[in-house]
N, C-alpha and C positions, 0 to 999 in steps of 0.2 A: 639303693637308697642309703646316705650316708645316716651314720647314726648320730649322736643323739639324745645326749641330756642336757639337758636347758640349768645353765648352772647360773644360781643370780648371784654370787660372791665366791670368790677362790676362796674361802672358808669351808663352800656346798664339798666342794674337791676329797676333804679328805675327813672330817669329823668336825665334831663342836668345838674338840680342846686344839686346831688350828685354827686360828685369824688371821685376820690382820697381815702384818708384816710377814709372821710365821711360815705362814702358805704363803706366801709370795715368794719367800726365798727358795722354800720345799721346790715350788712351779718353776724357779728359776733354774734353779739345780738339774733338773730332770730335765730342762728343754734339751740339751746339747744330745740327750741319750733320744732322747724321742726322737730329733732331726735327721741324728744317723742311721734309723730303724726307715724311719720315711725314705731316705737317699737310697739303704739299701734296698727297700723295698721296688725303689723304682727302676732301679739299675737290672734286679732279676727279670723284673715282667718287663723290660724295654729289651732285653739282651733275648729273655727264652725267647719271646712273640719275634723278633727280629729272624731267627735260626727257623721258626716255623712258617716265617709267612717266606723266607727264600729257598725252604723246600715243597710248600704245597705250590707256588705259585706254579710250576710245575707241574706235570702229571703225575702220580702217586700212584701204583700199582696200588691195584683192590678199591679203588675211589675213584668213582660216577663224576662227572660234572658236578651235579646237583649237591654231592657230597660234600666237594672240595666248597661250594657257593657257601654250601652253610656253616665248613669250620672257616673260611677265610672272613666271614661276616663275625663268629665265635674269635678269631682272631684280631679282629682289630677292635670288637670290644675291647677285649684284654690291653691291648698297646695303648688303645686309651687311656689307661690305668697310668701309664710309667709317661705318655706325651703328655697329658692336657691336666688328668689326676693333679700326678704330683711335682710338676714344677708350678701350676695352680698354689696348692697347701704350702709348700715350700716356699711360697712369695708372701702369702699369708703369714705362716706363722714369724718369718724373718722382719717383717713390715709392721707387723703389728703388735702394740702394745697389749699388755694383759687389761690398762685399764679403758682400752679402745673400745666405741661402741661398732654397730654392723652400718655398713657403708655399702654403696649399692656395689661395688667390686667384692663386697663378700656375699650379697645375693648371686652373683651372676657365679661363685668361686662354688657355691652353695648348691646352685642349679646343677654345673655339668656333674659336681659328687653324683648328683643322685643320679643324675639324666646317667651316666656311665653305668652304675651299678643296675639299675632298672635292666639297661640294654642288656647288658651281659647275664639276666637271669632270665629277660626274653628267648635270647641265643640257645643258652643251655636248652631251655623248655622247649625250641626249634629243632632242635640237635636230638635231644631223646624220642620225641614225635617221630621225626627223618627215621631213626633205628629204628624205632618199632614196624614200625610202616614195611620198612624193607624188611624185616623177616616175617611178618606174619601175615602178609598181603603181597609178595613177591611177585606175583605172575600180574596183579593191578598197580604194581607200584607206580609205573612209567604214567600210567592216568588218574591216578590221582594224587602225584605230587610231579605235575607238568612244570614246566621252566617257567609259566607265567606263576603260578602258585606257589614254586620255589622264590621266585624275586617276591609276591607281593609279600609271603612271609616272614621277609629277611628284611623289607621298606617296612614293617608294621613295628620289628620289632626295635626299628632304629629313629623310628619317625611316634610314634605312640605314646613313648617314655617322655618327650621334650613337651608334649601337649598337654599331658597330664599334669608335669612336674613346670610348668610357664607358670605360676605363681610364686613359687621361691622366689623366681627372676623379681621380682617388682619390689622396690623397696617400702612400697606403699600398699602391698599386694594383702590375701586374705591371712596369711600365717607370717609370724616375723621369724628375720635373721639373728642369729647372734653368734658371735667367736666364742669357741670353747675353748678355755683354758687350759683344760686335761688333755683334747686329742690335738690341739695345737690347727684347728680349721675351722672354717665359718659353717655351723650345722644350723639348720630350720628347727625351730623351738617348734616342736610338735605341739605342745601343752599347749599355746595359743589356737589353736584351733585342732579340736581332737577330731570330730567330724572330716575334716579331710586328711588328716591322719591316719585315723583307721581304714578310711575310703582307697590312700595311698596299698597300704597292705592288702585288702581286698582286690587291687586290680593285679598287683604286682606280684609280690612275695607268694601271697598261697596260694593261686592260680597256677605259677608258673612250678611253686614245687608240687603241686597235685599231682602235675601233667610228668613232673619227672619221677615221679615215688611211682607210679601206675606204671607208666610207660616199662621203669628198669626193675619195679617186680615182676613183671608180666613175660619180660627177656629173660629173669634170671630162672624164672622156675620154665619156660621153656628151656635152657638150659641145661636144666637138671633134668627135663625129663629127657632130655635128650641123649644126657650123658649116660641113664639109666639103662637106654635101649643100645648104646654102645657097649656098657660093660655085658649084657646079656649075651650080645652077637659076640664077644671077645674082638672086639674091633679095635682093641689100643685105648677104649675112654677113659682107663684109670689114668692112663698118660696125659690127659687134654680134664682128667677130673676137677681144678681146680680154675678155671680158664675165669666162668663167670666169677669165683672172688675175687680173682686179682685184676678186671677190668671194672664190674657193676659196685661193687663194694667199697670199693674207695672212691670211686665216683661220688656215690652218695654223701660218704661218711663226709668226704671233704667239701661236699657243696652245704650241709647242714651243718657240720662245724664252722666253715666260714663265714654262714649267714645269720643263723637261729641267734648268736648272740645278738647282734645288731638288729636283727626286729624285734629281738625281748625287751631291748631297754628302749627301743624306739616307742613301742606300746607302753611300756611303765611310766615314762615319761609323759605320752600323751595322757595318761588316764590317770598318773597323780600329781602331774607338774614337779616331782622330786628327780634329785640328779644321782648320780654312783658315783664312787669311789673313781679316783684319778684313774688311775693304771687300767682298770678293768671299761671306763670310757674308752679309754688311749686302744685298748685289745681290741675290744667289738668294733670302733669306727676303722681299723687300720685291716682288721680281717679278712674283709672283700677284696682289700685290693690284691692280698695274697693268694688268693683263689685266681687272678688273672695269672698269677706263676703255675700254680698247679693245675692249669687247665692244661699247661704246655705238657705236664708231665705225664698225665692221664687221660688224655684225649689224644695225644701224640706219642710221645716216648717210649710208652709201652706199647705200641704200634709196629712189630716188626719190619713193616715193607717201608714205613717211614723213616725207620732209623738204619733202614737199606739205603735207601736215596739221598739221606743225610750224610750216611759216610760217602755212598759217589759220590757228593758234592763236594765235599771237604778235601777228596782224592783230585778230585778234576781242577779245584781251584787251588789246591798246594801243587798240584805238576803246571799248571799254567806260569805261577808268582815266580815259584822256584824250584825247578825241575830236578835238580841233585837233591837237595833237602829231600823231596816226595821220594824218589826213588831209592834215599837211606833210609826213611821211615817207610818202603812198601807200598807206596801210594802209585805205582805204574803201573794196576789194575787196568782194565781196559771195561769200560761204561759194560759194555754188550755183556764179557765172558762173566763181569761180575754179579749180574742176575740171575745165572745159571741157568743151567737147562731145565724145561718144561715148566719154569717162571710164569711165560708169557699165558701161556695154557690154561695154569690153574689161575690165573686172573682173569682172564677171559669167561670161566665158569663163576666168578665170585659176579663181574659183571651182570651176566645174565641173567643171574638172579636178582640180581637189585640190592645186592650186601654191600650196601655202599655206605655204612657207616664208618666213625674212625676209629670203635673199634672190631678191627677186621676180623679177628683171634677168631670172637666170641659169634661173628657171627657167620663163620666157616660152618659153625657145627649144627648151628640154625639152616640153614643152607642145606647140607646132607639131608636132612628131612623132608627134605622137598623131589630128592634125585631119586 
């Protein structure tokens, strides 16, 4: 859900002792920095999401089917961000005048914000569910997250959001439009109708972060206790000791960083009709869409066997374009040897257990518990 202050005068923008003219030129000044933060923004989530959807499309050592169903659904949330997002805002803010009112092409600019953001915190809350599932139910995983239950909850979380969020769409509809001045895009004036406002967040936002605060406590102190009974046996778990901070913890930190600002002002706004400060609108509305970058980085990147597959690829396709180039840069690896031995093996065991989450690290050691 995009955010979200209802501003009635670029005066709202920035204080009392700006008016007028003042704040209009303050707003003008700033657009050219704003546009470039937007452009940049889209060029990362279209460029990272691009690199990840033409390595999972492929098979992915350590990832199920089901697995790959639910980051490639997690995936194009995100591409949405940088395809529809933001050359959307970017037609917006370039098209429209500061002293323009909401036109049904800013309802409809209005809808896919949210209808995008919604999805992408369905996905997430699919994606922590999936992990859990597969470490703490591994031997029931296969039946109770079957291919039909996989697809219906990857159509729920893409089909759900548009149903809910089909009033933005109407320019006649229960809550109105307006263009923000500060975040440079047509946001839903919460404050006209608080009632489905807050109803918005009750379906969306705390639902979807309950299920992932639960889900990745629930992994992380299985982790720990897991790590605990390694260092006992002297089994190397000081070596693997920090595995759950550097996958669960930024997980979180960056999906509650990215979002908590944007529901905070999105509520403030419903419940006192007052707006924020320029830059700190501009932060929260533009936040989410950077969590479509960082999904690539912490649900993938830090993915060893991903960023195995990723260089084959990068090897296979620089010896294909141009073959001396690759073989001055060492890219005449050969697909097989570069896997190495007894690869295939311990993926095979990660399979079988149903550790078919993206991240695989964390849940090797979940796994062990079970052997």
């Amino acid at each position: 859900m995009s955010g979200l202050s209802n501003i009635s005068s670029p005066g709202d923008v920035f204080n009392a002792d700006l008016e007028g003219p003042d704040a209009l030129r303050l707003l003008e000044a700033h657009r050219p920095v704003k546009l470039g933060v937007i452009l940049v923004l889209g060029v990362m989530v279209t460029l990272g999401n691009l690199a990840v959807v033409t390595v999972i499309s492929s098979a992915v050592p350590g990832w199920s089917r089901n697995s790959r169903y639910f980051l490639l659904s997690l995936t194009g949330a995100d591409s949405a961000f940088g395809l529809i997002v933001m050359p959307l805002n970017l037609c917006v803010s370039l098209l429209k005048d500061y002293s323009d009112g909401p036109d049904p092409f800013c309802h409809i600019v209005a809808f896919c914000n949210a209808t995008t953001y919604s999805t992408c915190m369905y996905t997430l809350a699919s994606i922590s569910l999936e992990r859990y599932i597969a470490v703490f139910y591994p031997l029931q995983y296969s039946t109770i997250l079957t291919r039909k239950r996989v697809v219906l909850l990857i159509a729920f979380a893409w089909i759900f959001p548009p149903v809910l969020l089909v009033p933005i769409s109407c320019p006649k509809g229960i809550i109105e439009v307006y263009f923000s001045t500060a975040s440079l895009v047509c946001n839903p004036s919460y404050s006209s109708n608080v009632t489905y406002s807050l109803t918005l967040t009750g379906f969306i936002f705390f639902p979807c972060s309950a299920i992932m605060t639960f889900c990745n406590l629930r992994l992380w102190f299985a982790a720990k206790r897991q790590r605990l009974k390694l260092r006992k046996r002297s089994c190397g778990g000081s070596n693997r000791s920090n595995v759950a901070s550097r996958v669960l913890v930024p997980v979180m930190t960056i999906y509650y960083a990215c979002w908590t600002p944007c529901m905070v002002i999105m509520i403030y706004n419903a419940t006192s009709g007052s707006g924020v400060p320029e830059w700190v609108e501009f932060v929260a509305v533009w936040l989410p869409t950077s969590n479509g970058f960082l999904n690539c980085i912490f649900y993938f990147w830090i993915n060893q066997s991903f960023r195995r597959k990723f260089h084959l690829l990068v090897q296979r396709l620089c010896m294909g374009f141009c073959p001396r180039v690759g073989r001055l840069l060492g890219c005449a690896m050969p697909l097989e040897t570069a896997v190495g031995p007894g690869w295939n093996n311990k993926n095979a065991l990660h399979e079988r257990s149903s550790s078919v989450s993206s991240t695989c690290t964390l849940l090797t050691i979940a796994v062990e518990t079970y052997i």
